[in-house]
N, C-alpha and C positions, 0 to 999 in steps of 0.2 A: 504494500500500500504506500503510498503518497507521503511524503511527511507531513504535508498540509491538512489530511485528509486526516491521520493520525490525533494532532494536534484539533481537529473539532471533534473527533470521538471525546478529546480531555474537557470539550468543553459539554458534551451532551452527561458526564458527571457530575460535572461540575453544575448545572443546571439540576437535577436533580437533590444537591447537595445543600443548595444555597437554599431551596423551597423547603426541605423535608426540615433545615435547623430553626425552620422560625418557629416549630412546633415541640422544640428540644422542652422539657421537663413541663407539658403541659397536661400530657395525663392521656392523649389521645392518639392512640395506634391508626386509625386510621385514617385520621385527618391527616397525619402525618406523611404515612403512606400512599395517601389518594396524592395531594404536592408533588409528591416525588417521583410518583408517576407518570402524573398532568405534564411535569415540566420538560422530564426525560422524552417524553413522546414527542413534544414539540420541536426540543433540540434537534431530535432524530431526524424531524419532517424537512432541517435543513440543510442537510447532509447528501453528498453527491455521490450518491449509492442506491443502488436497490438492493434493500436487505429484507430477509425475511425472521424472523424471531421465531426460536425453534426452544429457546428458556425462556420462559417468562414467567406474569401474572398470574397464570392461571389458565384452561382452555377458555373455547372460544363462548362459550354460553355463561362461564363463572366470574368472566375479566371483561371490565368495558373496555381497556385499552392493553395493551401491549401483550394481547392473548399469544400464546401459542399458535403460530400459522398467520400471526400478522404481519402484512406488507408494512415495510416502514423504509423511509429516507426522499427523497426530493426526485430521484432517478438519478439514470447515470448510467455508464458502461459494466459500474461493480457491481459483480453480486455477490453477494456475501450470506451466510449466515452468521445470526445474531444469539449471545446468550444475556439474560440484563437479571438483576437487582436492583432496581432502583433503590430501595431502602434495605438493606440486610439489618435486621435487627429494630424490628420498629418498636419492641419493650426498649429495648436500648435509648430513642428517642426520648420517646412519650417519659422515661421516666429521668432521664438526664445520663445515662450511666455510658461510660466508656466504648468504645469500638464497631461504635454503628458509623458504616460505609455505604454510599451510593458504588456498584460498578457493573460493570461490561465486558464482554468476552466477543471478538470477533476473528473469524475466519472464513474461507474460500467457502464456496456451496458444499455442504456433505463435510463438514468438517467439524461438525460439533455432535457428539450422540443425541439422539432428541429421547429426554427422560423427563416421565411425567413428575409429578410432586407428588412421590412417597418416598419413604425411607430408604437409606443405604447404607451400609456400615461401611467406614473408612478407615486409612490408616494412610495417613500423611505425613511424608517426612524431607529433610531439603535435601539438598547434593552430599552431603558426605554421608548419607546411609544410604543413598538411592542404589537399588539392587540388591540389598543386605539385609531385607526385612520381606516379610512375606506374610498376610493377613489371614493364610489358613493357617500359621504357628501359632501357642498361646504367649498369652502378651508376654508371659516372662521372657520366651524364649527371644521375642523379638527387642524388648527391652536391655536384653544379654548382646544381642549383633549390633544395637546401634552404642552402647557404649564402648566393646570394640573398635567401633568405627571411628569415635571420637577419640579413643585413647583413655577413657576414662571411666567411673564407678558406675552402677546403675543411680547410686545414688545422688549422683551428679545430673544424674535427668531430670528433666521440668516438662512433663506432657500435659495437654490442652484435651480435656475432656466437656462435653456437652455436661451440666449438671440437671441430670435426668433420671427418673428410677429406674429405668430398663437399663444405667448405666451402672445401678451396686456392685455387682459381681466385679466385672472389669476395675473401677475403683478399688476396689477392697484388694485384690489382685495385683495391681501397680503400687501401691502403697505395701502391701507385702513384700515385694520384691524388691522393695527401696527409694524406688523412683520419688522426686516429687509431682503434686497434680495442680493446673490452675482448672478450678470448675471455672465454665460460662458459663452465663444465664441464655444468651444468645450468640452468632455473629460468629461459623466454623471459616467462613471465608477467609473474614479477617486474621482469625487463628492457623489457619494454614499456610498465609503469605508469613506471617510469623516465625511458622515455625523452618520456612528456607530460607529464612536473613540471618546470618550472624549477627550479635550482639542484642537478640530481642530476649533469650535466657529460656528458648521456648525451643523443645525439638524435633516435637513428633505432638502430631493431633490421631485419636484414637475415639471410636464409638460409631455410636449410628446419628446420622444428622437427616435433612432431606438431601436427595438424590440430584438438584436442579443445581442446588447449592457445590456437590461434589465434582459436577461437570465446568463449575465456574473457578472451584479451586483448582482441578487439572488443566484447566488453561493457565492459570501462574503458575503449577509446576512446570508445563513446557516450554514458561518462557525465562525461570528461572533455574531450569535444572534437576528440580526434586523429583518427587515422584508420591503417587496416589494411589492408591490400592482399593480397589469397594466393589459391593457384592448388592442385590439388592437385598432387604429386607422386606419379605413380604409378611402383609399382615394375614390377607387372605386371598386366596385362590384370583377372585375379580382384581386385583391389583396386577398379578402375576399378568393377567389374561390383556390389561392395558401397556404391560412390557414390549409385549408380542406385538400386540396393536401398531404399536411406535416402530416396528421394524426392528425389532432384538428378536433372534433365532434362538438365541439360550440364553433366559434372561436369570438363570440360577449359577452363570458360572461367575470367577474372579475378573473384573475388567482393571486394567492398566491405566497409566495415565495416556496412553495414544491412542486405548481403547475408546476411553471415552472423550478424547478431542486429536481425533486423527490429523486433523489439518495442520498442511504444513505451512501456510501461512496465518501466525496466532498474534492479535493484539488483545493485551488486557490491561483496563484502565479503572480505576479506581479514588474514589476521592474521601477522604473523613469528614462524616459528620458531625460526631462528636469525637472529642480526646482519647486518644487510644494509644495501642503499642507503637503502630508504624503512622500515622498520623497524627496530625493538632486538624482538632473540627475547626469547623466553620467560626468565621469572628467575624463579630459584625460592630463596625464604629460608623461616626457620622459621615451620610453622605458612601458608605458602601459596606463590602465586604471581604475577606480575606479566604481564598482554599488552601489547602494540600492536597495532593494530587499525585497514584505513582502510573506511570504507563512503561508497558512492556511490550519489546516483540521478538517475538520468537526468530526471523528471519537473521536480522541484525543483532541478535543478541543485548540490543542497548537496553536500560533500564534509568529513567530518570523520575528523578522529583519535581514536580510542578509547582512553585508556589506561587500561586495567582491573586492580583488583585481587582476587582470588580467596583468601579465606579459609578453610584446610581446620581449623585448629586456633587457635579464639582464643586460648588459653591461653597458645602461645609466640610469640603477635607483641607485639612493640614499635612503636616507632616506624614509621612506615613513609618509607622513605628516595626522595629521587626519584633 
């Protein structure tokens, strides 16, 4: 892709990013959420592409906007497939709390799995375990390869667990074995861009999350090197049977990270709403507002930080402070 073209995917985040914080600790999921939708869509509509959204909202009769199978972008020569979040973590918002991110995953046609919104158990880890872990072992054993891999104790580990009750056993498990655990309330995305950056203290995400969610995290592994492991979790049978639906031939086996984002040309852009590990949210002073912003692509291997200023009223900015 374009570099131009790159740089307004940063800004159809960023767009989503700015709407979803005006709603930061006010109590409401979906006001929040609806913003960040609204705004994401629009950005998209300006966009010199034809993309389709193969992750999103929701299908097509549950989502007013950004369903599954929805045409998005201005036209163009591109076609792309689309993965989006506009809001990961809308408790995150509504309640003020850490690591809720607006983001996006894009690739060539046929380059993102299309996975409905059920569950999938994961195991996410960056480049120095990538290949060294395997999510049919039990967590000790995998807990064992990747402090190998580091050079160091299990108990030197810090994994990123959903805090969930279908998630006891596992907990109980890693903490046995020495490891440290940060629960989340929400927000696996965030946590799996965490845990392939050195110096976030984070090194493996482990549990079941949603499956849309896990297709959006394999696109930062393939543009940062790590690697995703996940299987679906089915609740029941009619889930199983909406796998199949979506074109999966064997939706009970382990898929990879190339499994499930085969495409070889991958941008993923991502912006903080609120204060987190790898972002500072949204700021807003007089007359505008401030992002962070990380975008990735797989082709060129670049990886930068955006930090964006947004000016809605020159008249009452000053200085601008960092």
């Amino acid at each position: 892709m374009e570099r131009p073209l790159i740089l307004d995917l940063v800004r159809v985040t960023e767009a989503a990013a700015l709407a979803a914080a005006h709603y930061m600790g006010c109590g409401d999921n979906e006001a929040a959420d609806r913003a960040a939708v609204e705004a994401m869509r629009v950005a998209m509509s300006r966009l010199d592409l034809h993309g389709v959204i193969v992750i999103g909202e929701g299908e097509r009769d549950e989502a007013p906007m950004l369903f599954i199978g929805e045409v998005v972008g201005g036209g163009g020569p591109l076609e792309v497939d689309i993965a989006v979040d506009p809001l990961e973590g809308t408790n995150l918002v509504a309640k003020g709390l850490p690591n809720a991110i607006s983001v996006l995953a894009v690739t060539e046609r046929g380059g993102l799995l299309h996975a409905p919104d059920i569950y999938m158990d994961k195991l996410i880890v960056g480049p120095t375990c990538a290949g060294k872990v395997d999510i049919r072992r039990p967590a000790e054993e995998n807990l064992a390869a990747m402090a190998d891999a580091f050079a160091r104790s299990v108990t030197d580990l810090t994994i990123t667990i959903l805090d969930r009750p279908r998630h006891a056993d596992l907990i109980a498990r890693v903490r046995a074995a020495g490891a440290r655990i940060k629960l989340i309330s929400d927000g696996d995305v965030s946590a799996a861009i965490a845990a392939a950056v050195r110096g976030t203290g984070i090194h493996a995400v482990m549990g079941i999350g949603g499956a849309p969610e896990g297709v959006l995290a394999a696109s930062a592994m393939r543009c940062l090197g790590g690697e995703m492991q996940g299987r679906f979790w089915f609740r029941n049978d009619a889930e199983r049977e909406r796998v199949r639906a979506m074109g999966v031939a064997e939706p009970d086996r382990v898929f990879t990270t190339t499994d499930l984002v085969p495409g070889e040309s991958v941008v993923f852009v991502a912006t903080g709403i609120t204060d987190g590990d790898l972002f500072r949210g949204v700021r807003f002073f007089g007359g505008g507002a401030r992002t962070h912003s990380l975008v990735m692509t797989r082709q060129t291997g670049e990886i930068r930080f955006v930090d964006g200023i947004h000016l809605t009223d020159r008249s009452r900015v000053g200085a601008i402070q960092l």
